[in-house]
C-alpha positions as CSV (number, residue, x, y, z in Angstrom):
1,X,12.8,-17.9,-0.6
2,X,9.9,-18.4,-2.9
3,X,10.2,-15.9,-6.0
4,X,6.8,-13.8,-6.3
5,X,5.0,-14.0,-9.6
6,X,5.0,-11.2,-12.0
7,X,0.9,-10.8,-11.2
8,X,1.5,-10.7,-7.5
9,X,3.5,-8.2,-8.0
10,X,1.3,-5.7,-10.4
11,X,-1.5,-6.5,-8.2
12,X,0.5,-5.3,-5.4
13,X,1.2,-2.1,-7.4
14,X,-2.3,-1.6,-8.5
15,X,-3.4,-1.9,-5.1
16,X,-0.8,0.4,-4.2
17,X,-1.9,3.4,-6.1
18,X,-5.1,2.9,-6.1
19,X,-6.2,2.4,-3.0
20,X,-5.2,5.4,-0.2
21,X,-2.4,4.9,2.4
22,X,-4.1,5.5,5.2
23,X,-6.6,2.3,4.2
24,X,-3.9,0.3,3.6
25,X,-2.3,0.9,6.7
26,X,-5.6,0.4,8.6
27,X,-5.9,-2.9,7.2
28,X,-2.4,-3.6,8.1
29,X,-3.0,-2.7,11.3
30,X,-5.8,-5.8,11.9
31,X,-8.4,-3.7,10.5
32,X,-10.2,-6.2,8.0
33,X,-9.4,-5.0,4.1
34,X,-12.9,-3.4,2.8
35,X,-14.3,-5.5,0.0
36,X,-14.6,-2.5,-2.2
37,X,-10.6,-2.7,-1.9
38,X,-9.9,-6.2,-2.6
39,X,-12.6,-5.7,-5.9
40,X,-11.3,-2.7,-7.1
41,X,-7.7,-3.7,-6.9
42,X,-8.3,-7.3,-8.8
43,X,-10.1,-5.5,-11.2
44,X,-7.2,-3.0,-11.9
45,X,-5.0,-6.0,-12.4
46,X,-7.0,-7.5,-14.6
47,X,-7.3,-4.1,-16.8
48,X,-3.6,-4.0,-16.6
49,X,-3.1,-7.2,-18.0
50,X,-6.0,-7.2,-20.5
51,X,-4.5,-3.4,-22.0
52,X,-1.4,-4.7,-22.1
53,X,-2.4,-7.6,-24.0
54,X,-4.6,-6.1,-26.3
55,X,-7.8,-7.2,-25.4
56,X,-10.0,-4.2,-25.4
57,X,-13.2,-5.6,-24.7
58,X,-12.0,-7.5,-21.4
59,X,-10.2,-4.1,-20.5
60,X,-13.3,-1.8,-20.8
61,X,-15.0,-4.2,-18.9
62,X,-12.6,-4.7,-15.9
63,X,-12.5,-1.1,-16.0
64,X,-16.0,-0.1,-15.6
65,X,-15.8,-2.5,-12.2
66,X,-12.9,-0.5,-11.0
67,X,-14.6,2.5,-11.6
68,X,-17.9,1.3,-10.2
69,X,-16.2,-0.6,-6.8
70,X,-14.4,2.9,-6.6
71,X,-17.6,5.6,-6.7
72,X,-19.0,3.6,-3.6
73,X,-16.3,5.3,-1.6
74,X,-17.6,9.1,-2.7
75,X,-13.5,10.0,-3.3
76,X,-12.9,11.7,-6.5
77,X,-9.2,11.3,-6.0
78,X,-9.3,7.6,-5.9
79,X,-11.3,7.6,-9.1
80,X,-8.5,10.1,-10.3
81,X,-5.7,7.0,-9.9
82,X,-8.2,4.5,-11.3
83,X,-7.8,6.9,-14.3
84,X,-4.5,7.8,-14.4
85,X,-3.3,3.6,-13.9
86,X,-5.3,2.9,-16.9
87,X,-3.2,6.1,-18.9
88,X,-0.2,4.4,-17.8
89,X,-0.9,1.4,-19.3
90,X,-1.4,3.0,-22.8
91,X,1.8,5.3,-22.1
92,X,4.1,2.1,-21.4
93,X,2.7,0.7,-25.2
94,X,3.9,4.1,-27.0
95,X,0.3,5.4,-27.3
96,X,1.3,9.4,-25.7
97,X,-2.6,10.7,-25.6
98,X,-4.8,13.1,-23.1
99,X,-5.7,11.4,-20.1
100,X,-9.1,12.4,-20.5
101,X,-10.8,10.5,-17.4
102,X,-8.7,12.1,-15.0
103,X,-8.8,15.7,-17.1
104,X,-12.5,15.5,-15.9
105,X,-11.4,14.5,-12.3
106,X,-8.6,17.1,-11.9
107,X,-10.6,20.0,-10.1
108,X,-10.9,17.9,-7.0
109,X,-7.3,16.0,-7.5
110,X,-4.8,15.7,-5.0
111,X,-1.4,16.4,-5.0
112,X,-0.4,12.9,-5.5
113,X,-2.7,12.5,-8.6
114,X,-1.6,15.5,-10.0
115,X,1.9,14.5,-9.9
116,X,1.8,11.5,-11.4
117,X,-0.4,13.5,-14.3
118,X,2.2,15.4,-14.9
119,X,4.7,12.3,-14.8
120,X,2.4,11.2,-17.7
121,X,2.8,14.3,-19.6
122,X,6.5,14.2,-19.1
123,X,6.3,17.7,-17.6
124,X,6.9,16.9,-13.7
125,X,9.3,19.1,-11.3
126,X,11.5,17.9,-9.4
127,X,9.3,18.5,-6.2
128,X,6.6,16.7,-7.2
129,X,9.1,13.1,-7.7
130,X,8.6,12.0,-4.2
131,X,4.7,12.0,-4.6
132,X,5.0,9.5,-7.0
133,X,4.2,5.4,-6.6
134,X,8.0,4.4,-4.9
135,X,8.9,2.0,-7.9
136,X,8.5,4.8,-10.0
137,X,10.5,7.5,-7.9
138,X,14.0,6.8,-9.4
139,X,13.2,6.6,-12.6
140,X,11.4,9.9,-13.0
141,X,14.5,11.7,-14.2
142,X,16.2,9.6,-17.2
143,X,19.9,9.7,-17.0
144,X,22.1,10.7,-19.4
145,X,24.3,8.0,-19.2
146,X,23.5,5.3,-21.5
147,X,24.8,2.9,-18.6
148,X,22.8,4.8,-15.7
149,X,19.8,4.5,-17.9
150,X,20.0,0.6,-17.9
151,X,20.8,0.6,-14.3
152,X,17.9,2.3,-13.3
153,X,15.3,0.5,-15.3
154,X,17.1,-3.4,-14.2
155,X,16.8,-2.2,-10.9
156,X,13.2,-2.0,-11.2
157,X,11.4,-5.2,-10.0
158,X,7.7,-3.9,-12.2
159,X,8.0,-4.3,-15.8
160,X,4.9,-1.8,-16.0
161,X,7.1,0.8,-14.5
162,X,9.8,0.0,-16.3
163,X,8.4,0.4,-19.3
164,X,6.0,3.2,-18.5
165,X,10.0,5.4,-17.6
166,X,11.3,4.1,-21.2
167,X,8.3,5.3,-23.1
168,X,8.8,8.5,-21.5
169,X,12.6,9.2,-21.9
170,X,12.2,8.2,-25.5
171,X,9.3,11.0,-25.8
172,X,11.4,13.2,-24.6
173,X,14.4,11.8,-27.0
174,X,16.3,10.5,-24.3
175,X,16.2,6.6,-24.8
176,X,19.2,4.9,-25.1
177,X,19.4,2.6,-28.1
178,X,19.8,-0.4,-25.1
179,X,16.7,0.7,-23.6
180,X,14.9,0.5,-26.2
181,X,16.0,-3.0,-27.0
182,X,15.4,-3.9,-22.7
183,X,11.9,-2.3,-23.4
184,X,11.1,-5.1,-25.7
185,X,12.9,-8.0,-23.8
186,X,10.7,-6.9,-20.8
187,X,7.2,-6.6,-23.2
188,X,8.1,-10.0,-24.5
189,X,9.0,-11.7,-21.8
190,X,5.6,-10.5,-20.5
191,X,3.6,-11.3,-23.4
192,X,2.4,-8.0,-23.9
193,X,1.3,-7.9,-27.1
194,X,0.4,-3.7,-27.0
195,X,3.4,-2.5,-26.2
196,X,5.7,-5.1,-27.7
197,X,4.5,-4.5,-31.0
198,X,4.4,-0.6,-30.8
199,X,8.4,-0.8,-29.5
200,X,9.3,-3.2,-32.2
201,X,7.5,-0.9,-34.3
202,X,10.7,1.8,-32.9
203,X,13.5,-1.1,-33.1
204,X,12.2,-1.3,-37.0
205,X,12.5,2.5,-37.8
206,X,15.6,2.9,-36.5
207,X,17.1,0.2,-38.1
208,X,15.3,1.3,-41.5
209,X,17.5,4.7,-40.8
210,X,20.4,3.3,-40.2
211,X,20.3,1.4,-43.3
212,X,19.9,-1.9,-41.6
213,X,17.8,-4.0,-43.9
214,X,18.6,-7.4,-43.0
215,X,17.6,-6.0,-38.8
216,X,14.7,-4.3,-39.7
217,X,13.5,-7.4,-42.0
218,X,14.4,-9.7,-38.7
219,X,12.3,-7.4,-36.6
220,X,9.5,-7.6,-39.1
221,X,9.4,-11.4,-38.8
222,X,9.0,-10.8,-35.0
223,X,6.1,-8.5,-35.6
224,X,4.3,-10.8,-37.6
225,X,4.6,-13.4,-35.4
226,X,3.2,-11.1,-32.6
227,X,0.4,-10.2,-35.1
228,X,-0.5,-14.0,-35.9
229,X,-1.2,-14.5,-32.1
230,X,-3.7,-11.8,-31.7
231,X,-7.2,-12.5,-30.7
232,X,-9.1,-11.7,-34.0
């Protein structure tokens, strides 16, 4: 069985949140896909990738067609997860902010938005977990377990998500010292240059507290490296 690409599968995930179930489900059902759909879904990809990577200006840009394919459909709460995927992508690279586009969307939010809002802010209840995108379901509650916590993020096929649940547990001082180390693996072997630099940036504290001079002077290499293939 041919493996599916990485973008396939954030595409897929975009789409996912995105767009509502029941449209999705028409369109499985032989009703053709609205172009509105397709566009704002590759556009969302695109802004995934472009965040992620640090390239602002392509971002901004990928993000205004989002919005724009989006306000044709009239639906506040589809504009809401246009928002909230865009927060996620700056959550996953350690930047813990306001999500200020959806803030001014929240009045007519559904519950679904609203959960995931609240994911972001790392104050969810438990009732709320099953509204969430299903990749991100089991890892809204971080283990305890050191061993549980690895489990639960390998288990994850969407490095967005995966990284998205470490940068919260380790807001909420719950990241295991081996998920911060898999949060980088998985940035790298992205090439996301965002949020691999921020969680180096974490990798490089701690091993400055820990006395580790000879680690956090390794890790520094690796940020400057990073850092040298930024787009100027």
């Amino acid at each position: 069985m041919k493996p599916v690409s990485t973008a396939r599968v954030m595409q897929a995930a975009a789409l996912a949140f995105a767009v509502a179930l029941a449209l999705a489900l028409a369109g499985c059902a032989g009703t053709p896909t609205p172009d509105w759909q397709i566009n704002a879904g590759s556009a969302l990809q695109r802004m995934q990738q472009a965040l992620l990577q640090g390239n602002d200006r392509v971002a901004a840009n990928e993000y205004q067609r989002a919005r724009a394919e989006v306000a044709g459909t009239g639906r506040p709460d589809l504009a809401a997860r246009v928002e909230l995927l865009r927060c996620a992508s700056w959550t996953a690279s350690l930047q813990f902010e306001p999500c200020a586009g959806f803030e001014r969307l929240r009045v007519d939010a559904k519950a679904p938005e609203l959960a995931y809002a609240a994911y972001l802010r790392g104050q969810m209840d438990a009732g709320q977990r099953s509204l969430l995108p299903p990749a991100q379901q089991p890892l809204a509650a971080a283990p305890q377990d050191e061993a549980a916590q690895l489990a639960a993020l390998q288990a994850t096929a969407d490095p967005l998500s995966r990284l998205l649940a470490a940068a919260l547990w380790l807001q909420a001082g719950r990241a295991a010292p081996a998920v911060i180390t898999l949060a980088v693996d998985t940035a790298s072997a992205q090439g996301w240059r965002r949020p691999l630099l921020a969680w180096l940036g974490v990798q490089q504290q701690r091993a400055r507290q820990a006395g580790d001079i000879a680690e956090a002077g390794r890790i520094g290499r690796r940020i400057e490296l990073v850092l040298q293939g930024r787009d100027g």
